[in-house]
C-alpha positions as CSV (number, residue, x, y, z in Angstrom):
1,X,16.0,-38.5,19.8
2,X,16.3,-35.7,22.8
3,X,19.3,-34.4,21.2
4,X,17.6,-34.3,17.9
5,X,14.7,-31.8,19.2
6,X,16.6,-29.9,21.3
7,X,18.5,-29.1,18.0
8,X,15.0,-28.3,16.2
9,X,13.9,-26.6,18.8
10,X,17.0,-24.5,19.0
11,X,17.0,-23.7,15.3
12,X,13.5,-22.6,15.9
13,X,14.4,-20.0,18.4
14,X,17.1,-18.7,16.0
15,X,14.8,-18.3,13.3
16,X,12.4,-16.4,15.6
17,X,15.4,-14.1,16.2
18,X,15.8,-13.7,12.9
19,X,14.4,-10.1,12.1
20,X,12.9,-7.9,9.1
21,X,14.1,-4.8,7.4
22,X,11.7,-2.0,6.2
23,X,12.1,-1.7,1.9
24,X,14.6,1.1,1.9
25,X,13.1,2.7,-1.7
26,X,9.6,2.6,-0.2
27,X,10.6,4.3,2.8
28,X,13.0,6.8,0.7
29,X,9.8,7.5,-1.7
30,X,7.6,7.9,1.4
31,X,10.0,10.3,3.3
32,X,10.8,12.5,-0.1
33,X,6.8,13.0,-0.7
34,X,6.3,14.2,2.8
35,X,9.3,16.5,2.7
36,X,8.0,18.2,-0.6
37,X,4.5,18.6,0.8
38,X,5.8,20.0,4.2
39,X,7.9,22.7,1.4
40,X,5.1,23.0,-1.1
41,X,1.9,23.6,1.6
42,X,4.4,26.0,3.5
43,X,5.1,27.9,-0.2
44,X,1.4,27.5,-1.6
45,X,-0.4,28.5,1.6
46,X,1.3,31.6,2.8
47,X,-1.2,33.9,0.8
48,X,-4.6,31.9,1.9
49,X,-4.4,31.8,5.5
50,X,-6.1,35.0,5.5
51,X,-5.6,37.9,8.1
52,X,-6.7,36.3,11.6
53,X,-5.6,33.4,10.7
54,X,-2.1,34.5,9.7
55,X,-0.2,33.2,6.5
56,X,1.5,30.3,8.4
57,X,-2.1,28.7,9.5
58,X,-2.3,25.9,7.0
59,X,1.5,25.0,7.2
60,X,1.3,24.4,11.2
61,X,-1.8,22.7,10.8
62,X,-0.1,20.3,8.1
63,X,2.7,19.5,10.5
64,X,0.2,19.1,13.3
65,X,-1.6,16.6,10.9
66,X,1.7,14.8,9.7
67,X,3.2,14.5,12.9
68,X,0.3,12.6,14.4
69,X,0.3,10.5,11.2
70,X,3.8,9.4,11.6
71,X,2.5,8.3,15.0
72,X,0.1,6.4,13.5
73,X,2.3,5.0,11.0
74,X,4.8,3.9,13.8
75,X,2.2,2.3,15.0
76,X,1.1,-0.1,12.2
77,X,4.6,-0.3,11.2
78,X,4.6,-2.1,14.9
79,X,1.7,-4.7,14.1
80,X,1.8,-7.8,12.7
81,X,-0.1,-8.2,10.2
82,X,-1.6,-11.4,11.7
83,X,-3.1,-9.6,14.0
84,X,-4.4,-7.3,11.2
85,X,-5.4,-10.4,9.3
86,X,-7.7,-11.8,12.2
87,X,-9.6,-8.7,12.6
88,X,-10.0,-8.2,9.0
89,X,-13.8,-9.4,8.4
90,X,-15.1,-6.9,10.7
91,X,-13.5,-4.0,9.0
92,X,-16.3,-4.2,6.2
93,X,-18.8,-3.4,9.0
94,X,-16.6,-0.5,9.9
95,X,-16.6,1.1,6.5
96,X,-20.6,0.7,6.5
97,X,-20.8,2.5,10.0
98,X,-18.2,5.2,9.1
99,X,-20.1,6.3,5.7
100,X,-23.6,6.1,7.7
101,X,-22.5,8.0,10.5
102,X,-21.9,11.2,7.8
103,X,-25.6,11.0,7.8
104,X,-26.5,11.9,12.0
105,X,-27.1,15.1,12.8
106,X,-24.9,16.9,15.0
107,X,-21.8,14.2,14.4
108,X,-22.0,14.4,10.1
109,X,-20.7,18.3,8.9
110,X,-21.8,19.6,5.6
111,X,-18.9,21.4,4.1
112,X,-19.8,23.4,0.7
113,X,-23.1,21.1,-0.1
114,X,-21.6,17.5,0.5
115,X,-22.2,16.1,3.7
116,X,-18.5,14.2,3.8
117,X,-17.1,15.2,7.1
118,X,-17.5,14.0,10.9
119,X,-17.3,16.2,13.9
120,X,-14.4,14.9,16.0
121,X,-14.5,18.4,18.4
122,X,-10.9,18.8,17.7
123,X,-11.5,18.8,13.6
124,X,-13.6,17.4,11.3
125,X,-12.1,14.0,9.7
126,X,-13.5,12.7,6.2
127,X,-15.0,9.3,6.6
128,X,-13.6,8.1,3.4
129,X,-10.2,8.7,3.9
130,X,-10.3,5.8,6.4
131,X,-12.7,3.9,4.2
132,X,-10.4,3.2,1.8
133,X,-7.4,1.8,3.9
134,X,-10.2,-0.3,5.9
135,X,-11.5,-1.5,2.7
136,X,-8.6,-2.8,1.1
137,X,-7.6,-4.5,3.8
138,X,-11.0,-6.3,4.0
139,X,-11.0,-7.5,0.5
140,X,-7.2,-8.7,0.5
141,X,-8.6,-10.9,3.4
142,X,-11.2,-12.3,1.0
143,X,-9.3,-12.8,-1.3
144,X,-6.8,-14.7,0.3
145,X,-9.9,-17.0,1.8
146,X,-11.9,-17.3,-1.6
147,X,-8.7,-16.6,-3.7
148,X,-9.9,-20.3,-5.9
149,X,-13.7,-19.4,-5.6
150,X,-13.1,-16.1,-7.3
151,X,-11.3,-17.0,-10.0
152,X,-13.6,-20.0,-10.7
153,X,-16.7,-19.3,-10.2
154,X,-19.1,-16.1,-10.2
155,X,-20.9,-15.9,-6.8
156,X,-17.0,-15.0,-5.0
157,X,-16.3,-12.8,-7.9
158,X,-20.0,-10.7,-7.7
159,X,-19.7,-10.6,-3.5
160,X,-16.9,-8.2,-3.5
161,X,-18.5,-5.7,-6.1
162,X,-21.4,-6.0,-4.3
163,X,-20.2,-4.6,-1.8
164,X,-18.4,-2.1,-3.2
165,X,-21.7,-0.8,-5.1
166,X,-23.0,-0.9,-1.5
167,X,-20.2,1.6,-0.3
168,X,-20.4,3.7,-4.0
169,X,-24.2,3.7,-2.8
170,X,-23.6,5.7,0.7
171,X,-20.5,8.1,-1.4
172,X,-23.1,9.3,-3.8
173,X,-25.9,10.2,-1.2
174,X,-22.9,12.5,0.3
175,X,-22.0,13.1,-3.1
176,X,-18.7,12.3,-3.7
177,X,-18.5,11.0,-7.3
178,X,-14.6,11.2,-7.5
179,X,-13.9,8.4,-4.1
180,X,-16.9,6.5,-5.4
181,X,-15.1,6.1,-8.9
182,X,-11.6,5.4,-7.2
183,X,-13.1,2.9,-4.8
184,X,-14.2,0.8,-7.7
185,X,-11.4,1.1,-9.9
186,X,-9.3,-0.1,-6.7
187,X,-11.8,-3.1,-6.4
188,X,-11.6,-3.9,-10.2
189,X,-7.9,-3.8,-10.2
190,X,-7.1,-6.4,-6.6
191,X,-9.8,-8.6,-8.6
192,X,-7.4,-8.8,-11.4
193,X,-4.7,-9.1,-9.4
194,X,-6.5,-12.1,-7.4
195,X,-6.5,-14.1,-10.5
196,X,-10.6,-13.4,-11.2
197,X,-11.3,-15.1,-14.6
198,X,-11.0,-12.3,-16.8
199,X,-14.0,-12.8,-19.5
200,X,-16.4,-12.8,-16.4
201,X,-15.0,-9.8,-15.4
202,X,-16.4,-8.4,-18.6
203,X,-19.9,-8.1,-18.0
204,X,-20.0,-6.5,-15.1
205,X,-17.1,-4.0,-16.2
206,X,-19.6,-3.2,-19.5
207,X,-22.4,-2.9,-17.1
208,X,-21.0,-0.5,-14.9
209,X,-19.3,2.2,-16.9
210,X,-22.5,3.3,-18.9
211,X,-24.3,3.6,-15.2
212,X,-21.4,5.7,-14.1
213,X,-21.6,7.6,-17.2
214,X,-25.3,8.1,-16.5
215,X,-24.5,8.8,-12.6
216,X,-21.7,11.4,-14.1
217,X,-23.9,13.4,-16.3
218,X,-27.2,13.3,-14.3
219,X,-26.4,16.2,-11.9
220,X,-25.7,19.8,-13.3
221,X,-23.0,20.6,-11.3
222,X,-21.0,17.2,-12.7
223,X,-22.2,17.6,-16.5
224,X,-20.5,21.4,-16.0
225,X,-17.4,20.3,-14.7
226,X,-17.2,17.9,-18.0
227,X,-18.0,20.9,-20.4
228,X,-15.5,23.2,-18.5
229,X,-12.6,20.4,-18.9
230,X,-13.5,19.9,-22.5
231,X,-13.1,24.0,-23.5
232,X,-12.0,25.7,-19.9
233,X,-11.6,29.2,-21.6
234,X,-14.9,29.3,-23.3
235,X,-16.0,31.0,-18.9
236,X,-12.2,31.2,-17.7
237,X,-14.3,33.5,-15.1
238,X,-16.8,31.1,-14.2
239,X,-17.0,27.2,-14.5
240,X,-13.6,27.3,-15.7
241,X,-11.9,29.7,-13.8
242,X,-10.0,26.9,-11.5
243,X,-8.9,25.1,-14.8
244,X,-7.7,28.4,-16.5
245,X,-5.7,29.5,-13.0
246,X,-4.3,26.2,-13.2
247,X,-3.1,26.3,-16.5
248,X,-1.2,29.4,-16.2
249,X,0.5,28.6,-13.3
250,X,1.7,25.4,-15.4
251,X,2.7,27.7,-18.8
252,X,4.4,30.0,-16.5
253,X,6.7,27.2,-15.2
254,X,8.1,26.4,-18.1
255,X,10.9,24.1,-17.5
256,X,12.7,24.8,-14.7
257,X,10.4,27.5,-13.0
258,X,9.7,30.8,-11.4
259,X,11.3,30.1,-8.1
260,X,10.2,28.1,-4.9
261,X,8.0,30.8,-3.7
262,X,7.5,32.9,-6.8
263,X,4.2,31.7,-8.0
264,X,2.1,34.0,-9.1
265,X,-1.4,32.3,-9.1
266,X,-1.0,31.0,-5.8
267,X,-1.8,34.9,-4.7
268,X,-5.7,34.6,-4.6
269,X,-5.8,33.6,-7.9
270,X,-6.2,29.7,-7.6
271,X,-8.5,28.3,-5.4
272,X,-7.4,26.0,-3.6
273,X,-4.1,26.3,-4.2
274,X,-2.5,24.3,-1.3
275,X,-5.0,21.7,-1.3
276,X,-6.4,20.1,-4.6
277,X,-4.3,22.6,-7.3
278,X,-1.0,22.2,-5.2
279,X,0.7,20.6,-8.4
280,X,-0.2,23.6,-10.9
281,X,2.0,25.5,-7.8
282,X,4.3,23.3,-7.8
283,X,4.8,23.5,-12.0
284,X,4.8,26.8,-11.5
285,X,7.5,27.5,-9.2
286,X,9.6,24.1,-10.0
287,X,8.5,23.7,-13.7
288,X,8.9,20.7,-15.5
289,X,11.8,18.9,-14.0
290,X,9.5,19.4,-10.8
291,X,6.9,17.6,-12.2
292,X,8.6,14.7,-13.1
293,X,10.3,14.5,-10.1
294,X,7.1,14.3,-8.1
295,X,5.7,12.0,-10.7
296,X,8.9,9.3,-10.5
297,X,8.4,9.8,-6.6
298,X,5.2,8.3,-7.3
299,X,5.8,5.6,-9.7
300,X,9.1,4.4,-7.6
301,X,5.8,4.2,-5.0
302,X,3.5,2.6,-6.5
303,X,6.1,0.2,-8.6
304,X,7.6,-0.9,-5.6
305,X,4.3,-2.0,-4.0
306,X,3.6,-4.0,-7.3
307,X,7.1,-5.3,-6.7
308,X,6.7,-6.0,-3.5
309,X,3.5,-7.6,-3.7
310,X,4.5,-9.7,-6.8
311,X,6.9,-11.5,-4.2
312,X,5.0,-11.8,-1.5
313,X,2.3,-14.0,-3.4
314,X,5.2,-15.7,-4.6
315,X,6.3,-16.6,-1.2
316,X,2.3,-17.4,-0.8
317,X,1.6,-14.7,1.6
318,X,-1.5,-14.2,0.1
319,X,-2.8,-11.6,2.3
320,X,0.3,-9.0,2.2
321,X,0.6,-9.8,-1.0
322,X,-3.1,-8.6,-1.7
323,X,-2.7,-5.4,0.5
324,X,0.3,-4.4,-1.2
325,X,-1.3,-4.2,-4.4
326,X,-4.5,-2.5,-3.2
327,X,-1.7,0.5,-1.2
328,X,-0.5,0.9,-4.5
329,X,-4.1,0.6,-6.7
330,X,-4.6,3.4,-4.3
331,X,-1.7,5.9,-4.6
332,X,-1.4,5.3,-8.1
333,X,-4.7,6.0,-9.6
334,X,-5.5,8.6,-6.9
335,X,-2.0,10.7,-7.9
336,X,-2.9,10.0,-11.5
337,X,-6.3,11.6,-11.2
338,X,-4.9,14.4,-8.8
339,X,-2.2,15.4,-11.3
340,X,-4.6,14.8,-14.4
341,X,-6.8,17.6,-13.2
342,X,-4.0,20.0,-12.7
343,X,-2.9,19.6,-16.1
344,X,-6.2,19.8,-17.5
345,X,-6.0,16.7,-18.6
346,X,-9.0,14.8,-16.2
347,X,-12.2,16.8,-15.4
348,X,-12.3,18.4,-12.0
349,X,-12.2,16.1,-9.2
350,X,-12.0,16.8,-5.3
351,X,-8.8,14.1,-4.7
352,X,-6.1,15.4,-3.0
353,X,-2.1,14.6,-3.9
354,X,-1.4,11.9,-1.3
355,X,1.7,13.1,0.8
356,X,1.3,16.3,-0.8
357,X,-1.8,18.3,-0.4
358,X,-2.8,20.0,3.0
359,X,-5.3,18.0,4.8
360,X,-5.6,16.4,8.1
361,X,-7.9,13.2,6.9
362,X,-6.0,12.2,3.9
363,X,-2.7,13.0,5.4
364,X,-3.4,10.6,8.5
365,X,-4.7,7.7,6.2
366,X,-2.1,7.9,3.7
367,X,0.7,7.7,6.3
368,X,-1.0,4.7,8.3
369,X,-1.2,3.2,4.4
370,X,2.5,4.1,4.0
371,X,3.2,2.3,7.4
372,X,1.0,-0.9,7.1
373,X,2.6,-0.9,3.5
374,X,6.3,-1.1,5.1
375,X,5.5,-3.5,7.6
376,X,4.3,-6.0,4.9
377,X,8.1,-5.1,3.5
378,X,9.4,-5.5,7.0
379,X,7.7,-9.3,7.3
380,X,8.2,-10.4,3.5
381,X,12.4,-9.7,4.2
382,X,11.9,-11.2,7.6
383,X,10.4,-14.4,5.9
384,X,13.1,-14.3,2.9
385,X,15.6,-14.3,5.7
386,X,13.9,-17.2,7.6
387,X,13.8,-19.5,4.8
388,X,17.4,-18.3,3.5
389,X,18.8,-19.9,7.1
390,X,17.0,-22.7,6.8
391,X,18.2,-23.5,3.5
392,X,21.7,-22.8,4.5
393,X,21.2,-25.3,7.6
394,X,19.8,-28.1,5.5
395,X,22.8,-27.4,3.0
396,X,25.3,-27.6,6.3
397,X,23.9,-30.8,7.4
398,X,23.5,-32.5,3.8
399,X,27.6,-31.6,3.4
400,X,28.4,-32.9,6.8
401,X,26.4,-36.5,6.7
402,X,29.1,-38.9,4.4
403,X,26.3,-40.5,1.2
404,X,25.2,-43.3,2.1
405,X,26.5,-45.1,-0.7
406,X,29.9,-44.0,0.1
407,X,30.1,-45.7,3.6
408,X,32.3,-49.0,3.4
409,X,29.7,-52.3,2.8
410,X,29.5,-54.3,6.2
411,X,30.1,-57.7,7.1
412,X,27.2,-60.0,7.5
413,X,28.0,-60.8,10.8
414,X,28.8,-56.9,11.9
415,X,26.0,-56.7,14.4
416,X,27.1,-60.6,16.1
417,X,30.6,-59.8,17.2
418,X,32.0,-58.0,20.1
419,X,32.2,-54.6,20.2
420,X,35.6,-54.3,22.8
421,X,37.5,-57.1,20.4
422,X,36.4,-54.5,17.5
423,X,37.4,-51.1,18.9
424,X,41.0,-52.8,20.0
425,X,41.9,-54.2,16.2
426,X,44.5,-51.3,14.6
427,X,46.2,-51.8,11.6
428,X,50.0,-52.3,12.0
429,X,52.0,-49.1,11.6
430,X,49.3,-47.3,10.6
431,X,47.3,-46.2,13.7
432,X,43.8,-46.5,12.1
433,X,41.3,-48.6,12.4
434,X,40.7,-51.6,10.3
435,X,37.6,-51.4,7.5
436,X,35.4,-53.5,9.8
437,X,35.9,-50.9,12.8
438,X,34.8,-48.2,10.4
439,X,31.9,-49.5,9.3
440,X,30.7,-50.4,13.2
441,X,31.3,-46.6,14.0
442,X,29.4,-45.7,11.0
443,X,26.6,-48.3,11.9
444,X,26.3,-46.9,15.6
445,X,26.7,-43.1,14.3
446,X,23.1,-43.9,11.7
447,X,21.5,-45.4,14.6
């Protein structure tokens, strides 16, 4: 019996031993993105800096950004995600207190009418950039506790939306229509993904679009953008003068491009150029095999957090399962819309290309996304490996234990003779022992 959990106890320690390996294509994906934005912000920028600033401004301050973001990342990719897990409930309250605090004087900044930004002394930081990663993480933890409630009755399916009308609430008050209409879509999708019953997910779906649609076209500013994205050269020096800029620098690319460098449009022409119109740059100057680059960067992303999330739910890790597919709800349908609106195929919105675009607060969220989403692949190989050994141990020991119906029958009066008179009986010539010494051995080895 000692002997027996020592063993346990030492195969226990092994598997403890046994360590993870971050998903080589999400890290690749990951690493590419941030190389091409580091390039593109660098190429893009160099004419918007302006004079005192000098035309290297927004590239240093992109590294600055990224470099404290792969420290962040490092840091996530460091955490279990039990320990992410059992903090996860008070992360709601977070979000709630990060979108109020927009509202204090002196600590929320109002940057071109919307009052999205809060004053950290150093540089302002957009409280729904962090919003978003705190978020998800919050309702993969719901869902993992109420994963059967949801998808049976309607109180646990309604709580979730709730509260994300709650947090579309505070976005519009800023206003920030565009993160208001990716936070639900995210919330919609995880639902879905959490096995909601999908007829109830009807009605509230059928209720909410005309009320967005209603939300869309109520301010002036919003009903222009739609108008502009509709006909962009009916004011290409007004409302649609970003569209039209953007457009150009896309027809000028053509398919291979002007040039890394070469763009045209990016010289005062396009607003915003290294920030929310970076992809018309980079069409312009990398053309269309560019494009599609960027976009397969982004759908090896995103499909390999489906992928990866897909298994983990298998392997009924519920939770990482549930944050993989919110990372990738995320960078999906917010590079969708990002590269949508360069193309002139979505109305103007103010999401930036994740990875991509200069800016400190979606930079530093997106890679402490990218690094909680590798440490999910770090723990789901860890486990595969885990219960690979343990299968491979149980395999070993069922080989090396002889059937039980193979063992030699034993005489009814085994257990009443003695042992020494046993042990001492060979068979002549032969060396071995007879048939009723084998079967004691056997008897004393089961015992």
């Amino acid at each position: 019996m000692a002997a027996t959990a020592a063993d346990g106890l030492g195969q226990a320690t092994r598997l403890d031993e046994i360590g993870g390996r971050f998903d080589p294509w999400l890290l690749g994906a990951s690493i590419a993105l941030a190389c091409l934005g580091v390039v593109m912000v660098g190429s893009a920028a160099i004419a918007g800096g302006g004079v005192d600033a000098g035309p290297w401004y927004f590239l240093s301050r992109h590294l600055m950004f990224l470099a404290v973001g792969l420290g962040l990342a490092v840091l996530v990719m460091r955490t279990e995600l039990k320990t992410v897990e059992k903090h996860a409930q008070w992360l709601l309250l977070a979000c709630i207190i990060l979108l109020g605090l927009v509202f204090i004087p002196g600590i929320g900044v109002t940057v071109n009418g919307a009052r999205r930004w809060l004053n950290l002394g150093v540089s302002n930081f957009q409280a729904v950039e962090a919003v978003k990663l705190l978020y998800i993480v919050w309702l993969a933890s719901y869902l993992k506790r109420y994963s059967e409630d949801v998808a049976a009755t309607w109180p646990a399916m309604l709580k979730p939306l709730g509260v994300a009308v709650l947090l579309v609430g505070l976005l519009l008050l800023q206003p920030d229509f565009g993160s208001s209409s990716l936070l639900l879509a995210i919330t919609a999708g995880m639902l879905v993904l959490g096995g909601v019953n999908m007829p109830r997910m009807f009605g509230p779906v059928l209720v909410g679009l005309p009320v967005l649609a209603v939300i869309a076209i109520a301010e002036p500013y919003r009903m222009r953008r739609l108008t502009t994205f509709l006909d962009p050269w009916a004011d290409p020096f007004d409302s649609g003068y970003q569209l039209t800029n953007a457009l150009m620098a896309v027809g000028r690319g053509e398919w291979f491009g002007v040039g890394l460098g070469a763009s045209v449009q990016k010289l005062s022409y396009l607003p915003e150029a290294h920030t929310d119109f970076i992809m018309a740059v980079i069409a312009e100057e990398l053309g269309f095999v560019g494009v599609c680059m960027v976009v397969g960067l982004y759908a090896l992303l995103a499909g390999r957090a489906f992928w990866l999330g897909m298994k983990c739910v298998e392997m009924r890790r519920h939770f990482s399962g549930y944050v993989a597919f919110g990372i990738a709800l995320w960078m999906a349908l917010q590079s969708f819309v990002s590269i949508g609106v360069n193309l002139g195929l979505l109305p103007t919105k103010g999401l930036t290309l994740p990875l991509v675009s200069s800016g400190g607060s979606s930079v530093l969220m997106t890679c402490a996304a990218l690094g909680l989403l590798l440490r999910v692949s770090w723990e789901y190989e860890r486990a595969a490996r885990q219960v690979a050994r343990r299968r491979a141990v149980g395999a070993g020991a069922a080989v090396g234990t002889p059937p039980v119906a193979a063992q030699p029958p034993l005489p009814a009066d085994a257990g009443n003779r003695g042992t020494s008179r046993l042990r001492q009986r060979i068979e002549p010539g032969l060396g071995r022992p007879s048939t009723e010494s084998a079967a004691l051995a056997a008897l004393r080895r089961a015992r």
